[in-house]
C-alpha positions in Angstrom: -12.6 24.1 -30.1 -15.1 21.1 -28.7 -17.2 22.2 -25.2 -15.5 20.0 -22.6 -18.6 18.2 -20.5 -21.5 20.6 -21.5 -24.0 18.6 -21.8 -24.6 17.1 -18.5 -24.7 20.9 -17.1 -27.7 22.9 -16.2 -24.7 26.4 -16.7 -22.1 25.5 -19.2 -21.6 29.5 -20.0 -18.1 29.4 -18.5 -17.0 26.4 -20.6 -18.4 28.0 -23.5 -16.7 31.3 -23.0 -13.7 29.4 -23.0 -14.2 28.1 -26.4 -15.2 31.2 -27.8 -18.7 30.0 -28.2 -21.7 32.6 -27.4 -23.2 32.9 -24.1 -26.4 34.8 -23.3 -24.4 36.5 -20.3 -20.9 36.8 -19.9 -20.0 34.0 -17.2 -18.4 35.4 -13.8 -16.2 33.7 -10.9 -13.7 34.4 -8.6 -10.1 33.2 -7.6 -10.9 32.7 -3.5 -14.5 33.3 -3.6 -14.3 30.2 -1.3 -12.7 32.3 1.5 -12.4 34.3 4.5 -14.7 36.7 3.5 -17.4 34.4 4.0 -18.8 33.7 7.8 -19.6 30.3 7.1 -16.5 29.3 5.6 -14.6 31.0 9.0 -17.3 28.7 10.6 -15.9 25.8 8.9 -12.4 26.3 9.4 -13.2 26.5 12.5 -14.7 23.6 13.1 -11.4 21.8 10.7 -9.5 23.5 13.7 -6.2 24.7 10.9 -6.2 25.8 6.7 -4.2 22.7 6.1 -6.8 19.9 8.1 -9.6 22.0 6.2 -8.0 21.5 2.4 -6.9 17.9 3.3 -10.5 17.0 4.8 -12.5 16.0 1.7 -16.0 16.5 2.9 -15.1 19.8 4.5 -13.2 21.2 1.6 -16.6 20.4 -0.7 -18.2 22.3 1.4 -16.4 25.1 1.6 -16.1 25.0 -2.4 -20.0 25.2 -2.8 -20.6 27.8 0.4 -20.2 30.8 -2.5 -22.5 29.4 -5.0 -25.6 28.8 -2.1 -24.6 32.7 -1.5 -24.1 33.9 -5.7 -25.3 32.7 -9.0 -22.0 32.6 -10.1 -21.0 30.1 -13.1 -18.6 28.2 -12.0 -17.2 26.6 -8.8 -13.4 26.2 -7.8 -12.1 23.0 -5.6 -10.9 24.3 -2.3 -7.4 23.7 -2.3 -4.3 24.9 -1.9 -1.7 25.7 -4.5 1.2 24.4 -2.6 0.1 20.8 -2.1 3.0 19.4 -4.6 5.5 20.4 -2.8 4.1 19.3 0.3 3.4 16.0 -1.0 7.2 16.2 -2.1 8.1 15.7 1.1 8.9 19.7 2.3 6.9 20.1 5.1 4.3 22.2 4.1 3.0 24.6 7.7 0.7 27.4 8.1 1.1 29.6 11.3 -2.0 31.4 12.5 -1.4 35.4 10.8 1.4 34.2 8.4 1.6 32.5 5.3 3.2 29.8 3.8 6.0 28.0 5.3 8.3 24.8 4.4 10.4 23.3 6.8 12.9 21.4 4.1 13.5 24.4 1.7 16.1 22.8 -1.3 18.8 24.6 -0.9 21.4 22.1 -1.5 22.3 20.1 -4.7 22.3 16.6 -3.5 18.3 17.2 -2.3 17.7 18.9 -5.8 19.3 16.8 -8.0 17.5 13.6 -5.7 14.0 16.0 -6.1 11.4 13.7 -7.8 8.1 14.0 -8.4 5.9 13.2 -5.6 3.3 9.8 -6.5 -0.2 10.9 -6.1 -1.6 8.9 -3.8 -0.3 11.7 -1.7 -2.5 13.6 -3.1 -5.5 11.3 -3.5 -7.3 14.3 -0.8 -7.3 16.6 -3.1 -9.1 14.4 -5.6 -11.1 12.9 -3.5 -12.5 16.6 -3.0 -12.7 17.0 -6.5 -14.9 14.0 -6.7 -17.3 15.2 -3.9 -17.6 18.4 -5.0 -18.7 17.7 -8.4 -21.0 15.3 -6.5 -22.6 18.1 -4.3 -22.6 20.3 -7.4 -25.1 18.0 -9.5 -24.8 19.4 -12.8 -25.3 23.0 -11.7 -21.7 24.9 -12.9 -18.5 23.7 -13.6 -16.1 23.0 -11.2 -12.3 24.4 -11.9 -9.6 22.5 -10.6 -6.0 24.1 -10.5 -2.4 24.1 -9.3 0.5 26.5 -9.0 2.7 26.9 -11.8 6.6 25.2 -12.0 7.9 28.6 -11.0 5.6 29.6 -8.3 6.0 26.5 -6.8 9.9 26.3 -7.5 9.9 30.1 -5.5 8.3 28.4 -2.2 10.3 25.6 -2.4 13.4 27.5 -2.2 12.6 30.4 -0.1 11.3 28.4 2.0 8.3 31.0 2.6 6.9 33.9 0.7 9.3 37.2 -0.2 8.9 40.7 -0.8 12.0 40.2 -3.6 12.6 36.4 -4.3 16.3 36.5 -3.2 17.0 33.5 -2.6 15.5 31.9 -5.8 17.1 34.3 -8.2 20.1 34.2 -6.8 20.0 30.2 -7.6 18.7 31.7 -11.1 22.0 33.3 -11.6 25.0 31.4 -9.5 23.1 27.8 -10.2 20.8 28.0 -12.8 20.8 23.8 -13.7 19.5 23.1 -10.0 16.8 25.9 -10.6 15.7 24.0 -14.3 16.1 20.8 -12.1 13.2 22.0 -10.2 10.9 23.2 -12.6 11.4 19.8 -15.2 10.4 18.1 -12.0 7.9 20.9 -11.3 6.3 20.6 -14.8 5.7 16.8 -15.0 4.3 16.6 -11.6 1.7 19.4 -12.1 0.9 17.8 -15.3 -0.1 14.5 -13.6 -1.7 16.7 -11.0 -3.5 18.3 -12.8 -4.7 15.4 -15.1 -5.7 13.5 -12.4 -8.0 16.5 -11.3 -9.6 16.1 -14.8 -10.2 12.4 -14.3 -12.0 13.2 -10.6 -14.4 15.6 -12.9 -13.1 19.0 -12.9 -14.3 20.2 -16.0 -11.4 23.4 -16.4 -7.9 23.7 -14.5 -6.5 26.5 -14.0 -2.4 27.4 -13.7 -1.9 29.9 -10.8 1.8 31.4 -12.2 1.4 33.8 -9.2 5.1 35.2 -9.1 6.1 34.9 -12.6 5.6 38.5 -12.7 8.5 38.6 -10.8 11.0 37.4 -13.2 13.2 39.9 -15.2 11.8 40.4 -18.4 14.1 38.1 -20.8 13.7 35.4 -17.9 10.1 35.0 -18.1 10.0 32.8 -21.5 13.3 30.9 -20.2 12.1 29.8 -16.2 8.0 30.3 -16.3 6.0 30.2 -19.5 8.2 27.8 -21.2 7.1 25.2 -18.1 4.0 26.1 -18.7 3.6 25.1 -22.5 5.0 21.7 -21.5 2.3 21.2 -19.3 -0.8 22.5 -21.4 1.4 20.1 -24.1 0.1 16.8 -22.0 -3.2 18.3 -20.7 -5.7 16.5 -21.8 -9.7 15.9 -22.1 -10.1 20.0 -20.3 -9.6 23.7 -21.4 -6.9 25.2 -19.3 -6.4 29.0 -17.9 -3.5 30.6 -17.3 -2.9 33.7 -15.1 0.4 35.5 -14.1 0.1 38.1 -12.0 2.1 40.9 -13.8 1.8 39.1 -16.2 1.0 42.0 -18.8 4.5 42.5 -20.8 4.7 38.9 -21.8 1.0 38.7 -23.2 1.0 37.9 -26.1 3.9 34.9 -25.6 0.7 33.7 -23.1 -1.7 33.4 -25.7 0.6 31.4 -28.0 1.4 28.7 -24.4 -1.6 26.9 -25.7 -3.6 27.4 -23.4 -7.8 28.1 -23.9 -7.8 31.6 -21.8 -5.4 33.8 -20.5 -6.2 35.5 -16.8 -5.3 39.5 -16.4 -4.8 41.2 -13.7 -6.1 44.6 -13.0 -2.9 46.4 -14.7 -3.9 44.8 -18.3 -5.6 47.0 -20.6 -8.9 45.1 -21.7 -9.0 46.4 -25.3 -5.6 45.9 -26.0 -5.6 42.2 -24.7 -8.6 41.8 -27.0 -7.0 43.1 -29.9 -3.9 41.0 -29.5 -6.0 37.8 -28.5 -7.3 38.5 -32.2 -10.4 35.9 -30.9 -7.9 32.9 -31.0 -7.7 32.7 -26.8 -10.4 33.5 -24.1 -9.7 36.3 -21.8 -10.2 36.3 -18.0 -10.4 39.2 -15.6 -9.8 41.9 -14.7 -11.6 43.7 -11.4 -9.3 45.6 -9.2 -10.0 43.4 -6.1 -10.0 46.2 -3.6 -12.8 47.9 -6.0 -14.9 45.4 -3.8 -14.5 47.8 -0.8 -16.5 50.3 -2.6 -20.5 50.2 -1.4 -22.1 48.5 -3.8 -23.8 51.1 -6.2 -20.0 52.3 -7.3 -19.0 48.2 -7.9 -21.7 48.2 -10.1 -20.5 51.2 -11.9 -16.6 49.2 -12.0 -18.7 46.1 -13.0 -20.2 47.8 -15.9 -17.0 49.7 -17.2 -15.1 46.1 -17.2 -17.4 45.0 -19.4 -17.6 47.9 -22.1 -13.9 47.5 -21.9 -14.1 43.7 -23.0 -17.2 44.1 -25.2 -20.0 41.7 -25.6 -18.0 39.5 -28.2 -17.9 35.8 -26.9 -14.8 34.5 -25.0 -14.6 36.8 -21.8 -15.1 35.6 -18.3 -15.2 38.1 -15.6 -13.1 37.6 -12.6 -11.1 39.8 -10.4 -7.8 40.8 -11.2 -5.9 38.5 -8.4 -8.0 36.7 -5.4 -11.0 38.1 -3.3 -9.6 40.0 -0.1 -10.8 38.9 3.5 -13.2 41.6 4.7 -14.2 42.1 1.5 -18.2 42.8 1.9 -20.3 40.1 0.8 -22.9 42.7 -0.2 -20.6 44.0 -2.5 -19.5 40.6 -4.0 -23.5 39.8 -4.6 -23.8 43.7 -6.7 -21.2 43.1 -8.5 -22.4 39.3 -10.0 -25.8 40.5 -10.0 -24.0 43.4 -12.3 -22.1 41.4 -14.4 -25.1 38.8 -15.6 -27.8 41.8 -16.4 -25.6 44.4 -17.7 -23.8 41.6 -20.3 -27.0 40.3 -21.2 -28.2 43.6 -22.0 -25.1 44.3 -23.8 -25.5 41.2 -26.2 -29.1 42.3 -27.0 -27.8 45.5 -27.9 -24.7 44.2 -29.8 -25.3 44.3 -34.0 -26.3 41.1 -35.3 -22.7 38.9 -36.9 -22.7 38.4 -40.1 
C-alpha cells in the first residue's frame, strides 16, 4: 500500500502506520481532542456564540482543529466538524440546544419524504471544506489532517429518531415493519458520504475516517445487512486517501471490518488488542483502544494504562493509539499531555528493544 501525501510532511508516522509501514514511535491522536476539555476551545465557542455557528464558521473551526496540536505533539490533526452535517444539508433541520444533544426538526418518518430523500449537493457543504482547506493551510506540513463523516447507519439512526436514544426504537422498528424505506435511506446515505467524503480528500485531508457510532447497536445478523455492507460501498469509491473505520461495539463483527476494505479498523476499549492483532494477520492497521475515562486517573497511573496499551499491541508497525470512543469534557489536560508524552517514549523504546526482522 502507497503513503498517501508523505512527502510534503514534516510527521507522516500516522499515514505510515496506516500502511503498515515502520514508524520510529507509534503515532497517537484522539477522536474530540478538539473539544470541551480545552479552555481555549470553550473560549472559542464562545466567541462563535452556538456548536453549529462554530463548525459552519471556517476560520473558527481551523482554529479550533489546531488548538490541540499548539497544546500536544500529537501526529495528526482532525477537521472540526460535526458528523451530522449530511443530513442537515439534506434539508432536516439540524439544532443543538444548550445541555442536549443532537436534534432534527424534519425526522423521515413518512414514505413519501423517504422515498423523495436525495442526496444533498455539496455546495451545502462547501463550509466544511472550506475548513478543510484552511486547516491544512494553518497546519503547514506539520501532521496530517483527518477528515471524516458518520457512517449510512449512524446517520440513518438521527434521521429517524429524530434525536439521540438510549434503544433506537424508532429506527428498528422501521428495520422490521419497513425495512425498504430503512435501505432507501442508507443507498442515499452511502453515495452522499461517499461524495462527502471525497470532496474532503480533494480540500487536502490526507485520511477520512467513518464514525459508525451506533452500529454496535444492531442485532448481530443485522450488522453485515444495514451497517458494514454501506460501508464497503463507500471505501468501494474512495479514492486518492486511506480510510478508518470505527464501530463502537463494534468487537463481534471484527473480522467482517477488516475485510470492508478499509486501511485500519478503530476499537473501542472492549476489544482485546492481541486478538484483533492476530485476526488483522498484518493485512489492516489497527486503531485504539484507551478506556477514555482512564484520562480521569492523575497522570502517573495514565502512563501506566498508556504503557500496558501498547505491550498489548506490540511494537509491530500498523498501530495508532487513540482512545477507545471520544475525549470526555473535564477530562484533565494534564492527563491528556502524560499520556502522549507516554505513548511517543515508551513505543520508541519498545522498537529499540524489538528483535531485529528478518
Amino acid at each position: 500500500m502507497e503513503v498517501h501525501r508523505q512527502a510534503h510532511l514534516k510527521n507522516d508516522s500516522l499515514l505510515k502506520a496506516l500502511a503498515l509501514q515502520p514508524t520510529p514511535h507509534t503515532p497517537i491522536w484522539l477522536m474530540r481532542q478538539a473539544g470541551r476539555y480545552l479552555p481555549e476551545y470553550n473560549k472559542t465557542r464562545a466567541k462563535a456564540g452556538s456548536f453549529l455557528a462554530l463548525a459552519k464558521t471556517p476560520a473558527l473551526a481551523a482554529e479550533v482543529t489546531l488548538q490541540p496540536l499548539e497544546r500536544f505533539p500529537l501526529d495528526a490533526a482532525i477537521v472540526f466538524s460535526d458528523i451530522l452535517t449530511i443530513p442537515d444539508a439534506m434539508g432536516l433541520g439540524l439544532a443543538f440546544a444548550e445541555g442536549e444533544g443532537p436534534r432534527f426538526e424534519r425526522p423521515l418518518r413518512g414514505e413519501k419524504e423517504i422515498l423523495s430523500l436525495e442526496k444533498p449537493d455539496l455546495s451545502r457543504l462547501q463550509y466544511v471544506f472550506d475548513a478543510v482547506r484552511e486547516s491544512k493551510r494553518a497546519l503547514s506540513g506539520r501532521v496530517p489532517l483527518i477528515g471524516f463523516s458518520g457512517s449510512p447507519f449512524t446517520l440513518a439512526c438521527y434521521m429517524v429518531e429524530g434525536s439521540g436514544s438510549d434503544d433506537w426504537r424508532t429506527l428498528k422498528a422501521m428495520r422490521h415493519a419497513r425495512t425498504d424505506l430503512l435501505h432507501r435511506i442508507l443507498e442515499v446515505n452511502a453515495r452522499a458520504v461517499a461524495d462527502y467524503l471525497n470532496a474532503q480528500i480533494e480540500a487536502g485531508a490526507d485520511a477520512v475516517m467513518l464514525f459508525d457510532t451506533w452500529g454496535g447497536t444492531l442485532a448481530h445478523d443485522d450488522y453485515e445487512t444495514f451497517s458494514l455492507s454501506y460501508s464497503r460501498k463507500i471505501f468501494e469509491n474512495i479514492k486518492g486517501a486511506p480510510t478508518i473505520l470505527f464501530t463502537k461495539g463494534g468487537n463481534p463483527w471484527l473480522g467482517a471490518m477488516m475485510q470492508s476494505g478499509c486501511a485500519a479498523v478503530g476499537l473501542d476499549w472492549t476489544s482485546d488488542a492481541r486478538a484483533a492483532r492476530k485476526l488483522a494477520g498484518g493485512r489492516v492497521a489497527l486503531q485504539g483502544n484507551l478506556d477514555p475515562v482512564a484520562l480521569f486517573a492523575p497522570p502517573e497511573r495514565v502512563r501506566d494504562a498508556a504503557r500496558k496499551v501498547l505491550e498489548s499491541f506490540g511494537p509491530a508497525p500498523g498501530h495508532i493509539f487513540n482512545l477507545g470512543h471520544g475525549i470526555l469534557p473535564q477530562t484533565p489536560v494534564e492527563s491528556v499531555a502524560a499520556l502522549v508524552e507516554e505513548v511517543h517514549a515508551y513505543s520508541a523504546r519498545q522498537r529499540a528493544q524489538a528483535p531485529a526482522r528478518p
